[in-house]
N, C-alpha and C positions, 0 to 999 in steps of 0.2 A: 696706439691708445687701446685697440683691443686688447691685445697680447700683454699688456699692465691692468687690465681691469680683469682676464681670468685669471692672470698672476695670485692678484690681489685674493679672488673669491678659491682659489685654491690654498694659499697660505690660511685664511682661515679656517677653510671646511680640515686642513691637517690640523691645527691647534684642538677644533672640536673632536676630531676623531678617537686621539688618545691613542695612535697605531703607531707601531716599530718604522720610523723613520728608510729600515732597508728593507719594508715589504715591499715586493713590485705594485701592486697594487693598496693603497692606503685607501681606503674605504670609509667614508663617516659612519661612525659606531651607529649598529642597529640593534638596538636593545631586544631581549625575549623576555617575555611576563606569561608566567602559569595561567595558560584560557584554557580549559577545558569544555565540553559539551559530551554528554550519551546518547548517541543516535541509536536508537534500536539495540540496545545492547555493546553497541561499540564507541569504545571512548575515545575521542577524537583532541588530540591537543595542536593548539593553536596559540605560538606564542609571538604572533603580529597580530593581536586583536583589535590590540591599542591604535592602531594606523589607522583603524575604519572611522575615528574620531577626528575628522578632517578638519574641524574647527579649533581645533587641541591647539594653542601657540607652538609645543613640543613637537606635535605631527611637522606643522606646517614649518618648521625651522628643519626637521629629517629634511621633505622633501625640497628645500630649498639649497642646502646642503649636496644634497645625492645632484640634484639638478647640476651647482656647478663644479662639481667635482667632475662630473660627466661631459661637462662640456669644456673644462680644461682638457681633457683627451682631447676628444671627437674633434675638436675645431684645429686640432694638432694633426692631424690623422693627412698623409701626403696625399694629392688629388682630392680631395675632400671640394676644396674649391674647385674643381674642374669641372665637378658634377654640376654643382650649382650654377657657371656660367655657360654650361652646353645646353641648360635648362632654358634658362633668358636667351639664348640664342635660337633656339630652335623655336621656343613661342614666340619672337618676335616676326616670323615668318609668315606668319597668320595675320592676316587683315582685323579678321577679329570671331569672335565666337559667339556662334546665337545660340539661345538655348529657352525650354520651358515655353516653346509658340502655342500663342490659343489666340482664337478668332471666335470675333464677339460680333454677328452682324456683316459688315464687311471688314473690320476694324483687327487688324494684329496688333496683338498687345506681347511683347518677350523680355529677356535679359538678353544682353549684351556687352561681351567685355573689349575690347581694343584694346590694340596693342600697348604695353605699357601699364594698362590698368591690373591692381590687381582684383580686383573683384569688380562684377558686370553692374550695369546701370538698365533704368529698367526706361524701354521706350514701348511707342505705338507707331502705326502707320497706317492710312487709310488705302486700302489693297495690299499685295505683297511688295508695290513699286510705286506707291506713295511716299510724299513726302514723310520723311522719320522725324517727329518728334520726342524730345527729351523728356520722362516723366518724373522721375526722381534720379539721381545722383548721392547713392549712399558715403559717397567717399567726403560728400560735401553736408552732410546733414547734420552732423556737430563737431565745430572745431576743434580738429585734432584728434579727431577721434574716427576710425574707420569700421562701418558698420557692413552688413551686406542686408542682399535682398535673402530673405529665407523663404518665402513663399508670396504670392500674389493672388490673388484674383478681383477677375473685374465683373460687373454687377450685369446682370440679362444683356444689357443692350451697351452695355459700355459707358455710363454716364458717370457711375461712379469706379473705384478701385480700393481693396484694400490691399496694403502692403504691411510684412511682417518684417521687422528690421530685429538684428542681433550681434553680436561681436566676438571677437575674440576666441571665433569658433561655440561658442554658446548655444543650443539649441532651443532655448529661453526667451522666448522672443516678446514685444509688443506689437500688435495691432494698430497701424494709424488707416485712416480713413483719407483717401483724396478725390474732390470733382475735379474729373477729365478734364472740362472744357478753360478752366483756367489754372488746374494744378495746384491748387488750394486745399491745404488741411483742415477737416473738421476737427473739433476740439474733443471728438471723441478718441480714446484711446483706452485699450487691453490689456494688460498684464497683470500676471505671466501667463503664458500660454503655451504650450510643447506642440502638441497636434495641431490649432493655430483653427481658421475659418474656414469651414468643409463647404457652404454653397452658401448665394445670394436666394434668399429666398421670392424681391423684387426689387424694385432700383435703388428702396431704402432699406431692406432691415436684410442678416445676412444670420446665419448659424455659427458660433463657434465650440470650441469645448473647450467647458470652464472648470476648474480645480478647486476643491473643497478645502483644498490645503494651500495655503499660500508661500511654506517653504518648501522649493525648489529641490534643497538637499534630504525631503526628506520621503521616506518610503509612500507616506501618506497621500503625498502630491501625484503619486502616478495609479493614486486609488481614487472610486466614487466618482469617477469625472460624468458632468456633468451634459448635455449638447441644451445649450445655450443661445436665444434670438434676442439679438439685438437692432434695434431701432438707430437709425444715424439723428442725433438730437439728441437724445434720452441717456439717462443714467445707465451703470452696467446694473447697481443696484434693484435697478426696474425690468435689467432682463427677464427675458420668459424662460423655466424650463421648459425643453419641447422633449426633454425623455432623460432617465436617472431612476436610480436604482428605489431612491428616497417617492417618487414619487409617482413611479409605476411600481409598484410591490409585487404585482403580480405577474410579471414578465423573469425575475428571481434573478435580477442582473447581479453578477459576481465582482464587488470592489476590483478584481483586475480586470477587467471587463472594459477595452476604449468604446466609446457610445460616442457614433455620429450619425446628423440627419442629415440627409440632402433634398433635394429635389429629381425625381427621374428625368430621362433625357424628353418626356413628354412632358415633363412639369403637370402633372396631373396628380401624382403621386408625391408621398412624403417617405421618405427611406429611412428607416432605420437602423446601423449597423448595429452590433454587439461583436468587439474583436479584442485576440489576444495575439501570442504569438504563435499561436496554430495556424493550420494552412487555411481550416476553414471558419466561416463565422456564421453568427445568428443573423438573421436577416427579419426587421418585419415593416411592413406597409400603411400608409391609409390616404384617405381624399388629402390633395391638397389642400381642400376647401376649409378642412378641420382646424389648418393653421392658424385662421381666425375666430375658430368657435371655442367654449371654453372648455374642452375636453378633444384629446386625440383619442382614440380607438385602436390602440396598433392591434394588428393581423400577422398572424409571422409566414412570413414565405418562404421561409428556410432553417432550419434546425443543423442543429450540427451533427448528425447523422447525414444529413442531405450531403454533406463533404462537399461543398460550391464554394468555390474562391472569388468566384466576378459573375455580374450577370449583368442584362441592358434592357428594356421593356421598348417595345418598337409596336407600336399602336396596341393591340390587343396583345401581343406577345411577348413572353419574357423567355429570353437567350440566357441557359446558365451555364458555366464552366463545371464541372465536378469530377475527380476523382473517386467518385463512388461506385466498386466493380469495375472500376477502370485507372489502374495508376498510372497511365502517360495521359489521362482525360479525356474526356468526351464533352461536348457539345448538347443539349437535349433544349427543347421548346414545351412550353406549358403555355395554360392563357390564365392573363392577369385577374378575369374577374370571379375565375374560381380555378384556383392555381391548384392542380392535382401532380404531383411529381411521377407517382404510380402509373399516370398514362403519358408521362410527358413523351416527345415525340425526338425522336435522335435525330440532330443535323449534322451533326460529326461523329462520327464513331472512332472510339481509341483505335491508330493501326500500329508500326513497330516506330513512329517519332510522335515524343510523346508534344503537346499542344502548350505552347508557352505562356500564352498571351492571346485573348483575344479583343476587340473594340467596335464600336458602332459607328457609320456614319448616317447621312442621311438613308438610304436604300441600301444597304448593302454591309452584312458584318465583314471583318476583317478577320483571318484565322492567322495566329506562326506558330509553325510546327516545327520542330526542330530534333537533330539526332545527336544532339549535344556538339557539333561541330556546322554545321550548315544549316542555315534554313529555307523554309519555304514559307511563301504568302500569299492567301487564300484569300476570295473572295466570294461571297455566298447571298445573291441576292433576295433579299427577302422576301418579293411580292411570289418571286417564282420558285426557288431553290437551289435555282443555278449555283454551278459551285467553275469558279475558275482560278486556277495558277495562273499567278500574276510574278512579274519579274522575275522571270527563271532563268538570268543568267548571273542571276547575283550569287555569290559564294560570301561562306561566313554567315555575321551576324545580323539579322534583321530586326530594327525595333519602331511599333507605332508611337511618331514622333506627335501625331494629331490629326484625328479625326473626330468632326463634331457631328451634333443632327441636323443641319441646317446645309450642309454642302458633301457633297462625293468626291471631295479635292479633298485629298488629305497628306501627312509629309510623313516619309519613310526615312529611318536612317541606316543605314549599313557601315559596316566594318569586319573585319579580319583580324590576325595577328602581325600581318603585313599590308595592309588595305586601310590608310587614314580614313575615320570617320565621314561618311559624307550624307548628302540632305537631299532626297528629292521628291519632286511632286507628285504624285500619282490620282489620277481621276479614276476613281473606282467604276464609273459605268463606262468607260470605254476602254483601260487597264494603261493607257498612254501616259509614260512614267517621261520626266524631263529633270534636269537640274533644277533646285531649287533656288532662289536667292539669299534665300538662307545658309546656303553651301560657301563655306568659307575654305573646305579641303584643299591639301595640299601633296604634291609628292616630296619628302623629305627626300634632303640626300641622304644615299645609303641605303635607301629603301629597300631596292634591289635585289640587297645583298642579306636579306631575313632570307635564309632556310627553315621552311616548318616541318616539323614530322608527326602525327599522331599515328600512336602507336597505344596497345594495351598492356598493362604490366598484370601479374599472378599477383594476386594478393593472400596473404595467409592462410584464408581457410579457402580457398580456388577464385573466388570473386575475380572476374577482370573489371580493373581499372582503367579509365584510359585515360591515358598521360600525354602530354603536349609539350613538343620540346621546340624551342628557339635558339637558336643559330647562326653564325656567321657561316656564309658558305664559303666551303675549302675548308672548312675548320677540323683539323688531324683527333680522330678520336685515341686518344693515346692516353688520357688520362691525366692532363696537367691544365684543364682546363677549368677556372674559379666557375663552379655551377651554384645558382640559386635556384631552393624550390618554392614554390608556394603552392597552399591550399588552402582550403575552407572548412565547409564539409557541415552544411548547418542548416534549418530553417526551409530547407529544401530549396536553398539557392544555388544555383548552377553559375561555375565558373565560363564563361561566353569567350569565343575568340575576339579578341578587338586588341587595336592597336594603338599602342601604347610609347610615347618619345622617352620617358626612361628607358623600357628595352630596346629601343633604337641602341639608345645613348652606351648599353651596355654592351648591348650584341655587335658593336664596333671597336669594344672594347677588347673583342674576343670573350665574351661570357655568354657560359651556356646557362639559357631562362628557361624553367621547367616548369608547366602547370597540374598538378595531381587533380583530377577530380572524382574525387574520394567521397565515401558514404558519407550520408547525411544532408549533402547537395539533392542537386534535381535531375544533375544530365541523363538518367536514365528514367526518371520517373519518380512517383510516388514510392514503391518499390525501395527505391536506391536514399530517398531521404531516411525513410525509417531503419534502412539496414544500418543506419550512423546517427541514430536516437535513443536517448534513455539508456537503455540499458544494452541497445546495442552498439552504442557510442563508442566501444573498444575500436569496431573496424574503422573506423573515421583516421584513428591514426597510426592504426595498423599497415592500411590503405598504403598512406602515406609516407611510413618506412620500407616498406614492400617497394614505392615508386622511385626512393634514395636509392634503394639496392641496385635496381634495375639501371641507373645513372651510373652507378659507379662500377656495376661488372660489364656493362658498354661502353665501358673508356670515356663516356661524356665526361668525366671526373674521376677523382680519389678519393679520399675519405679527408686528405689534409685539406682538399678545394672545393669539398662537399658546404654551402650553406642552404639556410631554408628562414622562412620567413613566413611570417600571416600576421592576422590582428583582430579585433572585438570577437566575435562566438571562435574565430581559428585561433584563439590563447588555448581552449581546450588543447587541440590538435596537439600545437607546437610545443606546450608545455609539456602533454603526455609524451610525443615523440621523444625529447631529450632526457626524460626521465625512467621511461621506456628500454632507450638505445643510444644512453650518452657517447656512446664506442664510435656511433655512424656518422655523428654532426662536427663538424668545427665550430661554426661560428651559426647563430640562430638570432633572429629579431620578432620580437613579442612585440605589437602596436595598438596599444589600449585592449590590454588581451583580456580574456577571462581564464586569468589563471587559479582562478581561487572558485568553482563552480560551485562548490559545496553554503557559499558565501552568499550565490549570487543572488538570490530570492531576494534576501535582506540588506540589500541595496537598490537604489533609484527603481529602474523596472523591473526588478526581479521578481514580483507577482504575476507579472504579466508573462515574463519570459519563462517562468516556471512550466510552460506549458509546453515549450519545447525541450528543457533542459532535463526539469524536475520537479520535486518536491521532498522535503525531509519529512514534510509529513507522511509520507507513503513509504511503505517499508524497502520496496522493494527498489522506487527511483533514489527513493534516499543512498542504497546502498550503490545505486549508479554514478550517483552524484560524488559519493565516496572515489570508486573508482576513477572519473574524469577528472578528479580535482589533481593540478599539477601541482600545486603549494605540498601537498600533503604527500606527494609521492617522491620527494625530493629528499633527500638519504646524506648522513653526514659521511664526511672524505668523500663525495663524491667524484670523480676525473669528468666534469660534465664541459658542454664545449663552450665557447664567449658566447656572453648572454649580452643583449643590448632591447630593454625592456621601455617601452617609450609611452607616455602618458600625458593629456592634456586636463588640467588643474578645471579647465572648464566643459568636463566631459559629463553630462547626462546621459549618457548610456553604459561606459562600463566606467565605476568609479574610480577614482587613481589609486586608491588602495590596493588594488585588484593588483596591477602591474608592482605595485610598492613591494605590496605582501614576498612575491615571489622574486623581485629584486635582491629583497633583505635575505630571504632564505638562502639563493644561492650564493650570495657573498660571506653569509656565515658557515657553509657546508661545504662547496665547493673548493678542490686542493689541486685542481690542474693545472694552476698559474696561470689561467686564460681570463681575461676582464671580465666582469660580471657590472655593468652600469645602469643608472637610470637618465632616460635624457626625461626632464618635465619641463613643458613650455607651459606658460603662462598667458599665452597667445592663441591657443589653441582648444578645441574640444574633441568628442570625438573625429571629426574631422573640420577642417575650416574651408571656407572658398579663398581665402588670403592665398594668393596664389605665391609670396614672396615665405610667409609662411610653411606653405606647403613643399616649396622647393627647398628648404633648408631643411626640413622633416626628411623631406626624400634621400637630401647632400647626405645629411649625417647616418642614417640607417643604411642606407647601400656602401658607404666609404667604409663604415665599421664592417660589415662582412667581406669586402675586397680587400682590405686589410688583416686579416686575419686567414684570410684565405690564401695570401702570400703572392696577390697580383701585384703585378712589377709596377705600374702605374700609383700603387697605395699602398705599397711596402715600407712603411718606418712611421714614424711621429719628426714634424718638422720641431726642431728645437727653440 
């Protein structure tokens, strides 16, 4: 029945196409229409404009088209199903998966998925070995229709909850309201919402951020946002502003500008954020007490000079993170009721690993320092100074799974690129770490058999890079080996070792899994983000041809078994690499990419993200933006390698045009006879929790580069 129904949706996308019956590749016709723009002098043509009109009947028949013309391949593609049932195989092994724990009192409240489900259910339990109750089951909240949990929180003391539900990968959520103690909905309810409910202000009323614009698809919506209190009873209409642009004038908040309030972890205080896609944000303060009088008074406690990413106020004192003179970061202490940054007092000083991540518990901050491959975890108690390494025998990746102000118990997670995820407890005033029962870890078979090497590769202008290579051991470096690489290189996010049952799934395949972590990430520092920003954006995928090279003059590969792959801010990367160095790649997988950067502003969050990307208004990012945009560096007769360009129809973050745009391009340009596709789910967004979802996302984008890359396991198209 399947195999007749993409019959079917192939017979038609050919009739629409209008293409030579003996092309190897028949492509539904992607029209060019004369767009032009003058950036600075330079004229800029764009003849996929028309695509960014997503509501167009004409768009949305292209991408329905491209869709199953694409998946009459891919669903062809031999082993294709292998991936997929070695996926369900290997999750079924796991009991179940906890995730998102917070402790309200003595009350855990988290997600949870078991086996079988594909998206988790959200429970509580009174201690960590209390009976588990059942609080919602999104899979069962309207028939037929499978939702997930997008976010939670529960109210000071646990009496009430709110829960953000979504679909189809969506990041569009509503707000429903439930009491605990009998699991009953209030009739109050929120949408749309993107950022969703930031803190309970007390057991009834809670802060959200509210949108000035109510369409979702439009640039407007991810401007003016509002932080918003709401009453459980009460209209939305009657919400209170508690901060906006409209109505504090004098604070000069910027339409891109996310505005949230919280409550500090003293509840004493009202928090102000002001945030973009910069590292750092505005910060300002006042009484909590203000919440009920009819004016706030913010105070700012941080400027964006201040360069502070996180801070935590622990009686008189406020702990900030900053980059400032220091880009692996520092630690510094000030006091809350006349915050002087100029004498603030250093608790951590930058040394050569730069500071991840830091958290509060009751007495005692939490430090992770990291060298982009291992970390360490500090403990530094507050009455005294004390500073101790805590679980130093951990290797890999360390992350604070939760620590609140009310307990010195809190859950740590680790992992490796061979090391399954695991969960355990750690009581910070006596450092005595135990498994936690949240620990569902597992040793997969084959485990064993992961070889890691990190190692640094020369990148173009001397920069070392360091590159992460995965492995079967015994594996003959000879050069016949289907390697994939990935990178990022964006937002100053750092590629972590952790492990991963795709790369099991492959590295038993005999494939070699390669990690570049390439400028514009974090693994070395502030430093290393900005050497792959704006305008230094070249080395980002410089980096990352520099790190193919290095694969394939070490026999890990060839150039015929060379693939590479990324997705959302890595479309830069991957699109510049292939347009860059069409000569080095075979086959390459774009995943909700931003291949179109020059574009990006002027979709969903592009105001906001212009902050790390660009602006066209600035002469000179404008002409950055020129340069990183892959749409526009993409050359007719090109010999470029198989393109497999993947987008979800329900993506609030990079718009499907984006992957559209440069689909169409290289199927119009491209003369190598190597496939150029779009797979678009209509199931999916930027990414989805649908785990059946995601494993067929996975099936199809890895089966297309093993294919193409001439593994024996994925060599043909079944007929």
């Amino acid at each position: 029945m399947r195999k007749q129904i993409i019959q079917v949706a192939l017979a038609a996308v050919l009739i629409a196409s209008g293409t030579k019956a003996g092309a190897q590749y028949q492509y539904p016709h992607s029209k060019t229409e004369d767009s032009t723009n003058v950036y600075w002098g330079q004229t800029i043509h764009d003849p996929y404009r028309w695509m960014e009109h997503l509501n167009d009947t004409a768009v949305q028949s292209w991408f329905r088209q491209q869709g199953a013309y694409s998946a009459s391949i891919i669903s062809r593609i031999k082993g294709r199903d292998d991936i997929y049932n070695a996926f369900m195989k290997l999750d079924a092994l796991k009991s179940a998966n906890y995730s998102e724990m917070v402790l309200v009192d003595s009350t855990w409240f988290y997600k949870k998925r078991e086996v079988g489900q594909v998206v988790a259910s959200l429970y509580y339990r009174k201690g960590e070995y209390g009976k588990e109750v059942l609080l919602f089951d999104p899979t069962k909240f309207v028939k037929g229709k499978i939702f997930n949990v997008k976010a939670f929180k529960p109210s000071p003391h646990g009496t009430n909850i709110t829960i953000e539900t979504a679909s189809g990968g969506n990041e569009i959520a509503t707000v429903h309201i439930m009491r605990v103690a009998d699991r009953r909905f209030y009739q109050d309810t929120i949408y749309p919402v993107l950022y969703g409910v930031s803190d309970w202000m007390d057991e009834n009323s809670f802060c959200y951020i509210a949108h000035s614009s109510f369409n979702p698809d439009a640039v407007a919506f991810h401007e003016n946002m509002i932080a918003t209190l709401h009453r459980i009873g009460t209209k939305t209409s009657d919400d209170r502003d508690l901060l906006s642009a409209a109505k504090f004038a004098a604070l000069n908040i910027l339409p891109e500008e996310i505005v949230t309030v919280t409550l500090d972890q003293t509840r004493k205080f009202l928090i102000g954020y002001l945030q973009t896609a910069s590292r750092a944000e505005r910060v300002y303060f006042a009484p909590a007490a203000e919440l009920h009088s009819n004016a706030i008074h913010w105070k700012q406690l941080f400027s964006l000079k201040d360069e502070v990413t996180d801070f935590y106020i622990h009686g008189k004192d406020v702990y900030y993170l900053t980059f400032h003179d220091a880009p692996r970061f520092r630690i510094m202490k000030t006091n809350i009721d006349s915050p002087d940054l100029s004498k603030a007092i250093v608790v951590f000083e930058q040394t050569d690993k730069k500071i991840e991540e830091m958290s509060l518990a009751r007495d005692f901050l939490l430090v992770r320092q990291s060298d982009g491959i291992n970390d360490d975890l500090w403990t530094y108690e507050c009455s005294s100074g004390k500073k101790e390494h805590v679980m130093p025998g951990i290797t890999g990746s360390l992350t604070i799974q939760f620590a609140g102000p009310k307990t010195n118990h809190c859950l740590i997670g680790t992992t490796s690129w061979n090391s399954p995820f695991r969960i355990y407890n750690l009581n910070t005033g006596t450092g005595r770490m135990m498994k936690s029962f949240f620990d569902t870890g597992i040793d997969y078979p084959g485990l064993q058999d992961i070889e890691v090497k990190e190692t640094s590769v020369r990148a173009k202008d001397g920069a070392m890079v360091p590159l992460s290579i995965l492995y079967k051991k015994g594996t003959r470096l000879d050069g016949n080996n289907s390697c994939i690489l990935t990178g990022y290189g964006c937002y100053g996010i750092s590629i972590t070792p952790s492990f991963s049952t795709l790369d099991l799934i492959l590295i038993q395949k005999g494939v070699v899994r390669a990690y570049a972590h390439v400028r514009g990430g974090g693994e070395k520092g502030e430093d290393w983000h900005l050497g792959g920003y704006k305008t230094t954006k070249p080395n980002t995928w410089n980096d990352f041809i520099a790190c193919g090279e290095y694969l394939i003059d070490k026999g890990y590969t060839r150039k015929e078994k060379f693939a590479a792959n990324s997705g959302s801010a890595g479309g830069i990367l991957i699109s510049r690499a292939i347009t860059t160095r069409p000569d080095l790649f075979t086959a390459v997988v774009i995943s909700a990419g931003d291949a179109n950067a020059l574009r990006s502003e002027f979709g969903t969050d592009g105001s906001t993200n212009s902050k790390e990307y660009g602006t066209v208004k600035d002469s000179l990012e404008c002409l950055a933006l020129i340069e990183m945009d892959g749409l526009h560096h993409v050359q007719p007769n090109g010999q470029y390698p198989a393109v497999l360009c993947v987008t979800g129809m329900n993506d609030d973050r990079v718009a499907p045009w984006q992957p559209g745009k440069f689909a169409a391009a290289m199927q119009n340009n491209s003369v190598s006879g190597k496939p150029v596709l779009l797979r678009v789910d209509y199931n999916n967004g930027h990414f989805t929790e649908d785990r059946k979802v995601t494993w067929n996302n996975y099936a199809d984008m890895f089966s297309f580069l093993l294919w193409q890359t001439g593994h024996n396991d994925f060599n043909g198209l079944v007929q």
